[in-house]
Residue, then its C-alpha position, 0 to 999 in steps of 0.5 A: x461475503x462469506x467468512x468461509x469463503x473469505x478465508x479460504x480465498x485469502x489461504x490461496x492467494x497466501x499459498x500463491x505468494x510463498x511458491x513465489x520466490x521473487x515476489x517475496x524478494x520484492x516485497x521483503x527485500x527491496x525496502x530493505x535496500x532502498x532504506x540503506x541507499x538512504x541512510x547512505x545519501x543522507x548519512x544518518x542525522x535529522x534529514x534521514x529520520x524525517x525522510x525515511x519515516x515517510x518512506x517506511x509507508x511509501x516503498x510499502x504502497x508503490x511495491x504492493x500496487x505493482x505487484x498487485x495490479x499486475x497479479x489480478x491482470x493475470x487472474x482476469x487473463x487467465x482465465x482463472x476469475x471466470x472458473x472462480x466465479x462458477x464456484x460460490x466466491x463472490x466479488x467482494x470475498x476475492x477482493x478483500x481476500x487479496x486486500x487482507x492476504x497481501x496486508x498479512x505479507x505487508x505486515x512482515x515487510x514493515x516490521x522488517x523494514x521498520x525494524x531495520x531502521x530504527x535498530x541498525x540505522x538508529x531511526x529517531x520517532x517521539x511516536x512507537x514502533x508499533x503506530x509506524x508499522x500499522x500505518x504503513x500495513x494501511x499503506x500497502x493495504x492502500x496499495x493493493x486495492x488501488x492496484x485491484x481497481x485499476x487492474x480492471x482498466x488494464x488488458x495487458x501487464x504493460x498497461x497495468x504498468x502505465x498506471x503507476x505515473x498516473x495513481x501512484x507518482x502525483x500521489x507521492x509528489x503532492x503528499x508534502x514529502x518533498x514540499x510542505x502541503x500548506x507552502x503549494x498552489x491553493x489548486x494543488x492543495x486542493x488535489x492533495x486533500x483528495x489524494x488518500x496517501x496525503x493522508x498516511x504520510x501525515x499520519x507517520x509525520x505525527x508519529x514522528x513529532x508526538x510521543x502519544x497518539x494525536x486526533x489528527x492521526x488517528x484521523x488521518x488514519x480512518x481516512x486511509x480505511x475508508x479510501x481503502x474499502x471505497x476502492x475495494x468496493x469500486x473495483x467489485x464493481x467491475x470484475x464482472x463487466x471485465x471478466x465476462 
C-alpha cells in the first residue's frame, strides 16, 4: 500500500462525494431528521438520552453501509475497477482509500449530528462530546468496510440492497438497544459476542454512564478496529476474482 497512491485515491472518492448532492443530503441530513422524530416520540427526558445515544452510532453504520455497497457495486459495474486496476492502485490502497475518505465525511455527520443533540435537544452523556463522536466515526467506518466486502457478493444494486436485513438489521436487534445483551438466550448472546456493532453500542453506553474513559470502552472500541481492518482486508480479497 502506497502512502501516494493512498492519498490520491482517498482525493478522488472525496471529490466524487461533494459533486454529489443527494449523497450528502443522506449522510448529513438524514440523521438529523431521524434524531428530531426521536426527540418528538420520546419528548426529551431519560428514554430519549439512553436511546439517542446509541443511535448517534447506529444511523452512521446503516447509511454508510447503503451507500457504500451500492457505490462500489457501480465501480465493479462500470467498468471503473478494472481501468483503475491497469494503473499502479492497488486492492487494499482503494479500499481503505474509500474506508478513510467515507470516515473523513463520518466525521462531519457526527459532529453535526452530535452537536444537534446535545445543544438543541439537550442530550445528557456523564462521558464527552468528543468520545461520542469518535466512536460513531468507527461506527460509519464499520459501516463502510462491511458494505465494501458484501458489495463483492452483489451483481446489481438491488441485491447490495438485500444485504441489509441480512449484515445490518440482526446487528441492530442483538446489540442490547432494544433488550439488555445478558437478559437474551444464551445462543443469541453467543451471536451478539461475535456481532462487531454489540461492541460500539457498548462503548457509547459507557460513555453514557462514565464521566472518564473506562477499560471496557476502550475495549470495545479496539474491538470495532479490528472488526473494521479484518473486513477490509477480506474484501481486498475479493475484488480481483469480481472484477476480472
Amino acid at each position: 500500500m502506497s502512502p501516494h497512491i493512498l492519498a490520491s485515491t482517498i482525493g478522488r472518492i472525496v471529490r466524487q462525494l461533494r459533486h454529489d448532492r443527494r449523497t450528502v443530503g443522506l449522510v448529513i441530513v438524514v440523521p438529523l431528521l431521524l434524531l428530531t422524530l426521536l426527540y418528538f416520540m420520546f419528548d426529551g427526558g431519560l428514554m430519549f438520552d439512553r436511546v439517542a445515544l446509541v443511535m448517534l452510532g447506529i444511523f452512521p453504520f446503516i447509511i454508510m453501509f447503503l451507500i457504500t455497497s451500492i457505490a462500489m457495486l457501480r465501480e465493479r459495474t462500470s467498468g471503473t475497477l478494472e481501468r483503475l486496476f491497469t494503473t499502479p492502485v492497488g486492492k487494499l490502497d482503494l479500499l481503505f482509500g474509500y474506508g478513510i475518505a467515507f470516515g473523513l465525511v463520518a466525521a462531519a455527520q457526527a459532529t453535526v449530528a452530535a452537536g444537534l443533540a446535545y445543544w438543541l435537544f439537550d442530550l445528557h452523556t456523564a462521558g464527552s462530546l468528543w468520545l461520542v463522536i469518535v466512536i460513531a466515526v468507527a461506527n460509519a467506518v464499520l459501516g463502510v468496510a462491511l458494505g465494501l466486502l458484501c458489495s463483492a457478493f452483489a451483481r446489481t444494486e438491488f441485491q447490495a440492497v438485500q444485504f441489509m436485513p441480512v449484515v445490518a438489521i440482526p446487528q441492530i436487534l442483538l446489540c442490547g438497544l432494544f433488550v439488555a445483551r445478558d437478559s437474551m438466550a444464551g445462543w443469541l448472546q453467543v451471536i451478539s459476542d461475535v456481532l462487531p456493532l454489540s461492541y460500539s453500542v457498548e462503548a457509547l453506553t459507557e460513555v453514557g454512564a462514565h464521566a472518564d474513559p473506562t477499560g471496557t470502552m476502550w475495549r470495545d472500541l479496539g474491538i470495532v478496529i479490528g472488526a473494521i481492518i479484518l473486513a477490509l482486508v477480506l474484501g481486498a480479497t475479493t475484488l480481483r476474482r469480481r472484477t476480472a
